[in-house]
C-alpha positions as protocol buffer text, in pm:
chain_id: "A"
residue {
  index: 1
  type: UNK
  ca { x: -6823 y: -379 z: 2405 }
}
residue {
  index: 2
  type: UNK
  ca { x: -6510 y: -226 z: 2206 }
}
residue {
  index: 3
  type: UNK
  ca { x: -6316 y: -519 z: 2062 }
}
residue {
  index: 4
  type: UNK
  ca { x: -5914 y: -515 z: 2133 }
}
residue {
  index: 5
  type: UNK
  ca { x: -5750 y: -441 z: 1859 }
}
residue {
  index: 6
  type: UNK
  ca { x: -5431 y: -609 z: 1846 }
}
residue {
  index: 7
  type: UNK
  ca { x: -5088 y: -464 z: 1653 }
}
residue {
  index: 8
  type: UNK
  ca { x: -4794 y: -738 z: 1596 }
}
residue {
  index: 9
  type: UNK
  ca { x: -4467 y: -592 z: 1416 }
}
residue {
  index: 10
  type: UNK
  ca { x: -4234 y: -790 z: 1245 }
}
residue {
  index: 11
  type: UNK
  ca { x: -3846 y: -792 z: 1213 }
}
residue {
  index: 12
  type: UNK
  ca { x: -3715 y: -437 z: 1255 }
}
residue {
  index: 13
  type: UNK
  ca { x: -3307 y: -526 z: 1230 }
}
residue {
  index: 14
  type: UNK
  ca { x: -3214 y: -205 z: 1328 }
}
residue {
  index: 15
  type: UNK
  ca { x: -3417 y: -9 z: 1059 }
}
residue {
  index: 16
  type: UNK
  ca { x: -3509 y: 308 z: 1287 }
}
residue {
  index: 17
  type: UNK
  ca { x: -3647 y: 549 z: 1027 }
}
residue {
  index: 18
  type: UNK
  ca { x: -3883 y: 270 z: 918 }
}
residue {
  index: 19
  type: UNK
  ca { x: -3995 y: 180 z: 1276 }
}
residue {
  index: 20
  type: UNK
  ca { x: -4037 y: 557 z: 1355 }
}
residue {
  index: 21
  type: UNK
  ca { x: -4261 y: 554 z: 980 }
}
residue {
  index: 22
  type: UNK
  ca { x: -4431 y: 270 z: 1111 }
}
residue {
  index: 23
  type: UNK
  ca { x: -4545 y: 383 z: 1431 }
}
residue {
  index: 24
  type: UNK
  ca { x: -4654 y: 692 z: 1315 }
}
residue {
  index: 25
  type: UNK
  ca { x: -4872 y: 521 z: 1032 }
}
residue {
  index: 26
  type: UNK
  ca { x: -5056 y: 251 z: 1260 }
}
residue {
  index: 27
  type: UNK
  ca { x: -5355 y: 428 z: 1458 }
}
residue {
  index: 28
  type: UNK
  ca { x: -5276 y: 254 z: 1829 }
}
residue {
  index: 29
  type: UNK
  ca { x: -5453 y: 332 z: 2133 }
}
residue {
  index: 30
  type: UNK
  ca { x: -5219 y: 255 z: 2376 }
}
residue {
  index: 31
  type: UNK
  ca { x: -5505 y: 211 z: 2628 }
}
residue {
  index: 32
  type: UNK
  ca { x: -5722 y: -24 z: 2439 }
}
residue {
  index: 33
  type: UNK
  ca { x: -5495 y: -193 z: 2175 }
}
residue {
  index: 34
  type: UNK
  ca { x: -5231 y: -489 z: 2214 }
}
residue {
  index: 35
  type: UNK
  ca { x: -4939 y: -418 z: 2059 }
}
residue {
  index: 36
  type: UNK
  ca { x: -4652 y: -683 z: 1995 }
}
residue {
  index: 37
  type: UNK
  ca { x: -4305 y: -728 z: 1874 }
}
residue {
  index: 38
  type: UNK
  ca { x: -4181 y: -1038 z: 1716 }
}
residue {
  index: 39
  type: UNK
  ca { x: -3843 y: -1036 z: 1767 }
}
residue {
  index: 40
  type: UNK
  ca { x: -3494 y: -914 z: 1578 }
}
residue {
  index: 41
  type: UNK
  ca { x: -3501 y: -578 z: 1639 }
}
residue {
  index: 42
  type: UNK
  ca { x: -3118 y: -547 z: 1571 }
}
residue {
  index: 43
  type: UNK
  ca { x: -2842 y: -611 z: 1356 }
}
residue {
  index: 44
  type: UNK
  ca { x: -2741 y: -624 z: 986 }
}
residue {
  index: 45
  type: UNK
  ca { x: -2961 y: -281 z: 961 }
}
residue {
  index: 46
  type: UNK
  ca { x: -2718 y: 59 z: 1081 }
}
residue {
  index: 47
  type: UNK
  ca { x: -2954 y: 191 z: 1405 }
}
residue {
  index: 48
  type: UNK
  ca { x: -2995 y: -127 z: 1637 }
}
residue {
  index: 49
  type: UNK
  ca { x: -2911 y: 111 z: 1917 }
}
residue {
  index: 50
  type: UNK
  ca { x: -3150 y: 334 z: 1821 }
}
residue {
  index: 51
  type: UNK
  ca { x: -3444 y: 69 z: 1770 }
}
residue {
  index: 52
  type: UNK
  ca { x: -3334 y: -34 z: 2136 }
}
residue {
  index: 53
  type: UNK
  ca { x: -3361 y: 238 z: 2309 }
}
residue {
  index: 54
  type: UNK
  ca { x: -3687 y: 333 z: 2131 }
}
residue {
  index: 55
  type: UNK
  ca { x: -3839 y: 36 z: 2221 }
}
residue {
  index: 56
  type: UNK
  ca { x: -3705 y: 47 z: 2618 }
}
residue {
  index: 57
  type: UNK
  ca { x: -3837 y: 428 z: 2634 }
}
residue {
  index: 58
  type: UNK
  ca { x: -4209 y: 290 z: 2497 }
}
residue {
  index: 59
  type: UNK
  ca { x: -4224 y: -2 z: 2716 }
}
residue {
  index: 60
  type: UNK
  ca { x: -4145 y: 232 z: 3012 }
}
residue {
  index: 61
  type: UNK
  ca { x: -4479 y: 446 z: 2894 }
}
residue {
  index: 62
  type: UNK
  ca { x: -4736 y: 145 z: 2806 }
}
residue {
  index: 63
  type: UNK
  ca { x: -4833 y: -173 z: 2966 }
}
residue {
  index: 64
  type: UNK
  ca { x: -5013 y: -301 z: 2682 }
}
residue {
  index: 65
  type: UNK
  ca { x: -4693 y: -421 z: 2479 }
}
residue {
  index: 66
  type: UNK
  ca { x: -4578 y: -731 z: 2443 }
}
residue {
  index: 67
  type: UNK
  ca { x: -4167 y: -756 z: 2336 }
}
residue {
  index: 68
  type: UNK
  ca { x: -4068 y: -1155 z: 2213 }
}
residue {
  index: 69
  type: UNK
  ca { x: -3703 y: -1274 z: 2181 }
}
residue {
  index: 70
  type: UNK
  ca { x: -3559 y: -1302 z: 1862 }
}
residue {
  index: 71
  type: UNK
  ca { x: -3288 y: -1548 z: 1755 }
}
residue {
  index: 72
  type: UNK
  ca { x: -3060 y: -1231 z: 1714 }
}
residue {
  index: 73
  type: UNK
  ca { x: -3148 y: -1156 z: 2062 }
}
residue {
  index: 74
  type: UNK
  ca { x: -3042 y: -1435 z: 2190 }
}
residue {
  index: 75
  type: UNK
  ca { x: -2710 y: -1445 z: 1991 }
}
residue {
  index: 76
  type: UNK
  ca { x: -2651 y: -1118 z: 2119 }
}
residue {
  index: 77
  type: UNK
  ca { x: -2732 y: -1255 z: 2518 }
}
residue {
  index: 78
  type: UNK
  ca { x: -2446 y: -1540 z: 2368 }
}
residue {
  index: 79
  type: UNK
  ca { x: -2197 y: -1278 z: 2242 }
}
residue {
  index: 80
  type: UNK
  ca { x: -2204 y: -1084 z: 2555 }
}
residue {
  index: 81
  type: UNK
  ca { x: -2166 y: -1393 z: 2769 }
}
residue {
  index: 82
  type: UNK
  ca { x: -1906 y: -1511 z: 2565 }
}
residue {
  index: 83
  type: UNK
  ca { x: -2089 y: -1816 z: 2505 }
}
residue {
  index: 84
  type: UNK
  ca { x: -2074 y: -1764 z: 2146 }
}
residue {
  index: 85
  type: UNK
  ca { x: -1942 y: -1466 z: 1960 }
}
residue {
  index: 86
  type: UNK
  ca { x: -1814 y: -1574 z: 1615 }
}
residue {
  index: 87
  type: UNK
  ca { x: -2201 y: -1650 z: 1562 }
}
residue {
  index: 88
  type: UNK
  ca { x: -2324 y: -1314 z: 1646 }
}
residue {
  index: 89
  type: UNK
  ca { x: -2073 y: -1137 z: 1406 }
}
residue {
  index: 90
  type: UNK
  ca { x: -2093 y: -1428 z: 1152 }
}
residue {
  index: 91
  type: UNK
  ca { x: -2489 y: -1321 z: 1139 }
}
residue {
  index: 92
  type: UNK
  ca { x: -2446 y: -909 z: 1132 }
}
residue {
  index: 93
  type: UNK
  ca { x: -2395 y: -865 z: 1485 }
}
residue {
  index: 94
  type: UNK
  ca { x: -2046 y: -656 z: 1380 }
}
residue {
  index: 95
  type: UNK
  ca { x: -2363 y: -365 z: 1295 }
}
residue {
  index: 96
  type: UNK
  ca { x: -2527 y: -359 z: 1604 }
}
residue {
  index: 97
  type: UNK
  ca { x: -2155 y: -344 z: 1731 }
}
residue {
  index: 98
  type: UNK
  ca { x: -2077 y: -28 z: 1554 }
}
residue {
  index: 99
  type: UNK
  ca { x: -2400 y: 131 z: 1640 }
}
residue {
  index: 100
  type: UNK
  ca { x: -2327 y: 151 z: 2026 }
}
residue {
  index: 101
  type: UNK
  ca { x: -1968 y: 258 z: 1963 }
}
residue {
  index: 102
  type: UNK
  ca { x: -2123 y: 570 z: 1755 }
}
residue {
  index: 103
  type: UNK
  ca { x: -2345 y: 634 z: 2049 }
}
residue {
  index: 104
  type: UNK
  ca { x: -2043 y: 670 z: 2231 }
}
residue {
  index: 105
  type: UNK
  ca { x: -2071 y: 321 z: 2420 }
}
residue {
  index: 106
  type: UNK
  ca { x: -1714 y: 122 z: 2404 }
}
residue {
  index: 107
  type: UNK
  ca { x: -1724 y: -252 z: 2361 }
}
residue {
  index: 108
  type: UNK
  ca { x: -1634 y: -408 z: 2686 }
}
residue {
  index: 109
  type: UNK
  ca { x: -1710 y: -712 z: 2844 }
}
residue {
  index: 110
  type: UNK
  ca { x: -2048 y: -592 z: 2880 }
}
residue {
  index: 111
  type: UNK
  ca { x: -2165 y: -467 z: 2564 }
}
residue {
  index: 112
  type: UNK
  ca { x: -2494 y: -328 z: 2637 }
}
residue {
  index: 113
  type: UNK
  ca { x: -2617 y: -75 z: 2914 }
}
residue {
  index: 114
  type: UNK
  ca { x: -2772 y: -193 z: 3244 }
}
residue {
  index: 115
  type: UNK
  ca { x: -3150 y: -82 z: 3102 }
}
residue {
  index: 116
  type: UNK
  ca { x: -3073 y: -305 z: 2731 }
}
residue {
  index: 117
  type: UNK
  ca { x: -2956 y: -604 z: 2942 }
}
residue {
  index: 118
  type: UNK
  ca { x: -3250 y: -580 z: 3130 }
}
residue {
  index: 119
  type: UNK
  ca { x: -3436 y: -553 z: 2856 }
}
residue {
  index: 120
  type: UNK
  ca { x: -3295 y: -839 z: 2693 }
}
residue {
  index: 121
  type: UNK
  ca { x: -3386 y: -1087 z: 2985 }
}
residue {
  index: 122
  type: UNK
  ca { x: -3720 y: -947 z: 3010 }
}
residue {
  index: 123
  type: UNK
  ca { x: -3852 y: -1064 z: 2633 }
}
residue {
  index: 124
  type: UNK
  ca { x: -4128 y: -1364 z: 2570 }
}
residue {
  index: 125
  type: UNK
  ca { x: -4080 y: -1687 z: 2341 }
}
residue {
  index: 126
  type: UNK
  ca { x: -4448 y: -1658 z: 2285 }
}
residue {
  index: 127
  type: UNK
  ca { x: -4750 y: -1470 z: 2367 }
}
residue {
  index: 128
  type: UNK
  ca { x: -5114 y: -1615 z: 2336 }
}
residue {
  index: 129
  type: UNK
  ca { x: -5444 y: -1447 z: 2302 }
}
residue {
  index: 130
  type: UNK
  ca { x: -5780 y: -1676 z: 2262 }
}
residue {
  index: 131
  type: UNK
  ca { x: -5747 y: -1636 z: 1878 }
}
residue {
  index: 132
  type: UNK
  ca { x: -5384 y: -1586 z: 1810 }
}
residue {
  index: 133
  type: UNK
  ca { x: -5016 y: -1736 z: 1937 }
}
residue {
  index: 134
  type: UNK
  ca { x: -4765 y: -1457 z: 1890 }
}
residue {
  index: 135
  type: UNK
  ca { x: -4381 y: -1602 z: 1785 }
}
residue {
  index: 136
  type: UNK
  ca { x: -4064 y: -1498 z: 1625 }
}
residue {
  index: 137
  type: UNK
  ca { x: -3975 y: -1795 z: 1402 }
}
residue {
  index: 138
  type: UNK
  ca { x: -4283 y: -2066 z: 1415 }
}
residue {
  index: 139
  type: UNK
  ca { x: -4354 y: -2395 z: 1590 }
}
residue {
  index: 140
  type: UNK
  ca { x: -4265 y: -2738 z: 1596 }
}
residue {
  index: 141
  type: UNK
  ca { x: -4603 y: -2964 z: 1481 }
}
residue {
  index: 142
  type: UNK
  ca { x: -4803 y: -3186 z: 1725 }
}
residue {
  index: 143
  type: UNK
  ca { x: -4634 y: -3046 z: 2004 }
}
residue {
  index: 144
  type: UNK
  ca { x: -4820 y: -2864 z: 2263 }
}
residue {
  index: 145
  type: UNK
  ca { x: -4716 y: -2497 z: 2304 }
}
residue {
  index: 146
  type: UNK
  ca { x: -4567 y: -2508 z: 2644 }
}
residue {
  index: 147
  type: UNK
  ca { x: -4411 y: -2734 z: 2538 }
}
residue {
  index: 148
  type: UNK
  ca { x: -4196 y: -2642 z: 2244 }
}
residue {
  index: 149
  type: UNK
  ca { x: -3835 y: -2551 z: 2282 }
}
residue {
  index: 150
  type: UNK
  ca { x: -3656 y: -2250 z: 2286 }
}
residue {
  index: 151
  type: UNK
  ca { x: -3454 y: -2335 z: 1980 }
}
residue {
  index: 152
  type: UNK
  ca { x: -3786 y: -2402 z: 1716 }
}
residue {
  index: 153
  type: UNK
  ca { x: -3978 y: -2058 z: 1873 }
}
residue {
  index: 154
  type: UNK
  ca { x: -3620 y: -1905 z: 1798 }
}
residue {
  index: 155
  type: UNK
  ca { x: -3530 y: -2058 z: 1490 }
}
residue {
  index: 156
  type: UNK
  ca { x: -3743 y: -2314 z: 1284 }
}
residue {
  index: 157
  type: UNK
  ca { x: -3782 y: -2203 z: 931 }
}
residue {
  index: 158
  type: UNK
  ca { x: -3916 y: -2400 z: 710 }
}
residue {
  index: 159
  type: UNK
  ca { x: -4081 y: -2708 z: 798 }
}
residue {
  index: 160
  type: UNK
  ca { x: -4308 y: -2450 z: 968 }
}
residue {
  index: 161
  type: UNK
  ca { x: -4341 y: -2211 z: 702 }
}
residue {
  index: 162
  type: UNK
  ca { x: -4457 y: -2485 z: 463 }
}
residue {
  index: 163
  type: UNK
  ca { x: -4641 y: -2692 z: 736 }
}
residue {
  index: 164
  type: UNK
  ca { x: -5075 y: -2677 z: 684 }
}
residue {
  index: 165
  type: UNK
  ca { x: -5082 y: -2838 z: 1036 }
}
residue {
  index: 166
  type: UNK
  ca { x: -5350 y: -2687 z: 1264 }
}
residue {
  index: 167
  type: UNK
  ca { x: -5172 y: -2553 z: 1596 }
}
residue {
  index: 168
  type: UNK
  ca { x: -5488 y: -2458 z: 1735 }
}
residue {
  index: 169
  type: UNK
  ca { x: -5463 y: -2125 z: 1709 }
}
residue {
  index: 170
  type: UNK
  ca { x: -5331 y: -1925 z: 1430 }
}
residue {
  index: 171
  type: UNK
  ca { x: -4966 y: -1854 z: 1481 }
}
residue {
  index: 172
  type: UNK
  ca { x: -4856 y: -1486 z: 1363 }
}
residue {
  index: 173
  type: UNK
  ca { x: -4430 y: -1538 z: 1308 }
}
residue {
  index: 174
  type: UNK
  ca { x: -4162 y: -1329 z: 1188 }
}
residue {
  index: 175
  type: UNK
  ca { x: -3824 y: -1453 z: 1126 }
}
residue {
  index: 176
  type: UNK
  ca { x: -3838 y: -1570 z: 776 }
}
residue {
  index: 177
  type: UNK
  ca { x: -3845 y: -1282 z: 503 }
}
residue {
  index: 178
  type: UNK
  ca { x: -4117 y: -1275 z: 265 }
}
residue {
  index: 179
  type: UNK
  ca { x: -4142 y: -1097 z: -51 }
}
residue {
  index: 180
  type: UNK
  ca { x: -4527 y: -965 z: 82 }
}
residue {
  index: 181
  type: UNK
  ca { x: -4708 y: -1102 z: 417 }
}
residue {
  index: 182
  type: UNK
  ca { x: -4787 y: -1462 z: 379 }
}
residue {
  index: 183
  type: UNK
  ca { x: -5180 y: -1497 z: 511 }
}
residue {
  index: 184
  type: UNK
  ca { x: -5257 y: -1868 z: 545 }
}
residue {
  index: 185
  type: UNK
  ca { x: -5559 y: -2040 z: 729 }
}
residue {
  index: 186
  type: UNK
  ca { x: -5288 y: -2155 z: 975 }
}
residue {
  index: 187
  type: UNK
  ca { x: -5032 y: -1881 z: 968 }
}
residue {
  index: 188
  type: UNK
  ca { x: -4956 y: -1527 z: 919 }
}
residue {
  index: 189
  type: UNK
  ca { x: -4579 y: -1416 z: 821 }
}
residue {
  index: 190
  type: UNK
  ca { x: -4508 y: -1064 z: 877 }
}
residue {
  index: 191
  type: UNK
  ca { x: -4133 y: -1037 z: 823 }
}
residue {
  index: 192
  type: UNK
  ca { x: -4088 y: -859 z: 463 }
}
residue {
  index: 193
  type: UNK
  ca { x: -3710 y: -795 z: 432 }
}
residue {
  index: 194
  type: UNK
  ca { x: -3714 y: -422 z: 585 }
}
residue {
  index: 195
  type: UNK
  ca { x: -3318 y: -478 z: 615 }
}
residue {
  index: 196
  type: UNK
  ca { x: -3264 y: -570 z: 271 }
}
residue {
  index: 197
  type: UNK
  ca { x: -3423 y: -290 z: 127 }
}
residue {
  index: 198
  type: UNK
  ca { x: -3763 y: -422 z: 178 }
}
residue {
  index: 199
  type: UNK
  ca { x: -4059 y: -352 z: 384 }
}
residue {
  index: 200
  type: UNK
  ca { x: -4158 y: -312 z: 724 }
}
residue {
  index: 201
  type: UNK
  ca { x: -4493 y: -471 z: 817 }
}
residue {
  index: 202
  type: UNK
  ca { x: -4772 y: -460 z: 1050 }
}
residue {
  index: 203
  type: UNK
  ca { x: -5052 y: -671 z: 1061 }
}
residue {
  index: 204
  type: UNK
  ca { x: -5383 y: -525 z: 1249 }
}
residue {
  index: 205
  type: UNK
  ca { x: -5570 y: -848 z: 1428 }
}
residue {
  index: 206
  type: UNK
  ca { x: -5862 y: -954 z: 1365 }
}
residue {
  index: 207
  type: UNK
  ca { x: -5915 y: -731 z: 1097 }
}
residue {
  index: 208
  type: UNK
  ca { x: -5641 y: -858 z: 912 }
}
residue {
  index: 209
  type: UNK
  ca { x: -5524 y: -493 z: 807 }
}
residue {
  index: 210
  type: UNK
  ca { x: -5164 y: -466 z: 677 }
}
residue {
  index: 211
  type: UNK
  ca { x: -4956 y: -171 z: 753 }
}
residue {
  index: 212
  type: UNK
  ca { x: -4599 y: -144 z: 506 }
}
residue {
  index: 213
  type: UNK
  ca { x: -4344 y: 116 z: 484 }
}
């Protein structure tokens, strides 16, 4: 029996040339292999639109990918509801902004097209395998997953980042930027700073293979 190999991918920010790099470095069968997104796939970098509609076009193609909700996600869902904007553009949303207007898509009420909105409402807080729970920013200790709230999966930094607690399963995160992948008995970190000039990480489960560009 062929084990499932499973591909998680941390914070792209709208870094396109490294996610195209990326992709074409990691060795994925799309039939066989999970492969999963962690979140903040736009703004401060230039190409959120881009990194958008890459990622719609390959989820149209493959069922075995898994797309989680980033807190930059969700202040984008706030910005176009006009629930909160100043915190969107406070937190390089004004990028993501400027990368639909040079795709020739003019800032109305509705930012985004039909297929990015839907998009947007169809990402995960979490994902869970029998080994492995899948985030963007951590978990809250000695609370059961189902039962954490939307704000810690989104958000926490670092009382989870520095926590040893034992969720049960290891948790793989993005969210907070690491100078290299943080590998902990607990926790893997996979977000390495591609937007500030950084790196943009992969980590191959359960071999524990690391993928940078």
């Amino acid at each position: 029996m062929v084990m499932e190999k499973i591909f998680a991918v941390g914070d792209i920010h709208g870094c396109f040339d490294k996610l195209i790099e990326l992709m074409d470095t990691i060795d994925v069968d799309f039939d066989m292999d999970r492969l999963i997104f962690l979140g903040d796939y736009i703004d401060r970098g230039p190409e959120s639109y881009n990194v958008m509609e890459y990622l719609i076009e390959l989820k149209s193609r493959h069922n075995n990918i898994v797309f989680l909700k980033g807190n930059h996600e969700e202040m984008l869902e706030n910005y176009i509801s006009g629930t909160d904007r100043l915190a969107y553009l406070a937190n390089g949303g004004h990028t993501t902004i400027d990368s639909y207007i040079n795709a020739g898509i003019t800032p109305k009420k509705n930012l985004l097209p039909e297929d990015h909105v839907n998009f947007l409402k169809s990402l995960d807080l979490f994902y869970e395998t029998d080994n492995y729970i899948f985030v963007h920013a951590g978990l809250r200790e000695k609370i059961p997953l189902k039962k954490q709230v939307p704000e810690d999966l989104l958000w926490i930094r670092r009382s989870f980042v520095k926590s040893s607690y034992d969720f049960g399963k290891r948790v793989v995160f993005g969210h907070t930027p690491l100078p290299e992948p943080l590998v902990q008995n607990n926790k893997i970190g996979i977000d390495t700073g591609a937007v500030y000039g950084k790196k943009l990480t992969c980590v191959e489960l359960p071999a524990l293979n690391f993928y940078s560009v």
